[in-house]
C-alpha positions in Angstrom: 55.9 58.6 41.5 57.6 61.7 42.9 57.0 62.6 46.3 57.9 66.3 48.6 59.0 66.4 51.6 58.0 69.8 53.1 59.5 71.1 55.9 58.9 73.8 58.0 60.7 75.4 60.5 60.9 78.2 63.5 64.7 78.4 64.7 65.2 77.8 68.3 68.9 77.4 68.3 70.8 78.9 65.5 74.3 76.9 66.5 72.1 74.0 66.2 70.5 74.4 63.2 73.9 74.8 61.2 75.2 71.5 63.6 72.3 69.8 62.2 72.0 71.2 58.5 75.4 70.3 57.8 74.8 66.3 58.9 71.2 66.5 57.8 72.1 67.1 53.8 74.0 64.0 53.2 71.5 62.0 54.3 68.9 63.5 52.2 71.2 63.3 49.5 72.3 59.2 50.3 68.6 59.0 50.7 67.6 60.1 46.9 66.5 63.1 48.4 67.2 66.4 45.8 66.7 70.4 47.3 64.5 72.3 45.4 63.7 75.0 47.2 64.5 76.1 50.4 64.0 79.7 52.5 62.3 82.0 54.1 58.7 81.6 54.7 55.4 84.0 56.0 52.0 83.3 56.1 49.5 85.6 55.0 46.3 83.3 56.2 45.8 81.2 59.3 47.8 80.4 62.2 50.7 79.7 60.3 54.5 80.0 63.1 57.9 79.1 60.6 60.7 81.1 59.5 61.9 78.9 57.0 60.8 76.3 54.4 62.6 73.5 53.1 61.1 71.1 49.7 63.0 68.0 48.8 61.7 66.2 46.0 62.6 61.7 46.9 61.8 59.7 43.9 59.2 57.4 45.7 57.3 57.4 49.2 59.2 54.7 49.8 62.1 56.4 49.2 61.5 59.2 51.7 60.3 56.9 54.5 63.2 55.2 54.1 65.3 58.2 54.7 63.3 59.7 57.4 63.5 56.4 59.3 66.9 55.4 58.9 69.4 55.0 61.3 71.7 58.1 60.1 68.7 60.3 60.5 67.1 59.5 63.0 70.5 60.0 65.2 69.9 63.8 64.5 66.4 63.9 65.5 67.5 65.2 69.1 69.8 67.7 67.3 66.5 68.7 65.1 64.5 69.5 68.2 67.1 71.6 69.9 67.2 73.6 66.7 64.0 74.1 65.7 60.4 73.5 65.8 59.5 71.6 63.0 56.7 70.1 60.9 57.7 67.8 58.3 54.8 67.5 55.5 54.9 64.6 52.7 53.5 66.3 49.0 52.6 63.5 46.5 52.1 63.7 43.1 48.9 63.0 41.4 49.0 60.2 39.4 
């Protein structure tokens, strides 16, 4: 079953965030991880703080863990950090 990653972000650094965007995608991609959306974002409700939103649709939970915790991304964690605040959100399909 499908699984979303959702991410949201507020830039901190934007020389970061393009440091980190450009390794960040091959791993999604190496991962099973495909873009399906990505941009900006505003809330209209809550306490809601992002600029942007990224969705990446992984064919399995598994999948996605397995991404999020390998080696090759979690070398860019730090590089994350200094760009951005971020909350990373896992979506799963109903069954």
């Amino acid at each position: 079953m499908a699984v979303y990653l959702v991410a949201f972000a507020k830039l901190k650094n934007a020389a970061k965030l393009q440091e980190y965007a450009s390794a960040a995608l091959p791993t999604l991609l190496a991962g099973g991880g495909e873009v399906v959306s990505r941009g900006k974002v505003r809330g209209i409700a809550g306490n809601f703080s992002a600029d942007t939103c990224l969705i990446v649709k992984f064919p399995s939970a598994a999948a996605l863990d397995a991404w999020y915790n390998s080696a090759a991304y979690q070398a860019l964690v730090p590089v994350r950090d200094e760009a951005m605040e971020a909350n990373f959100l896992v979506l799963e399909e109903p069954a």
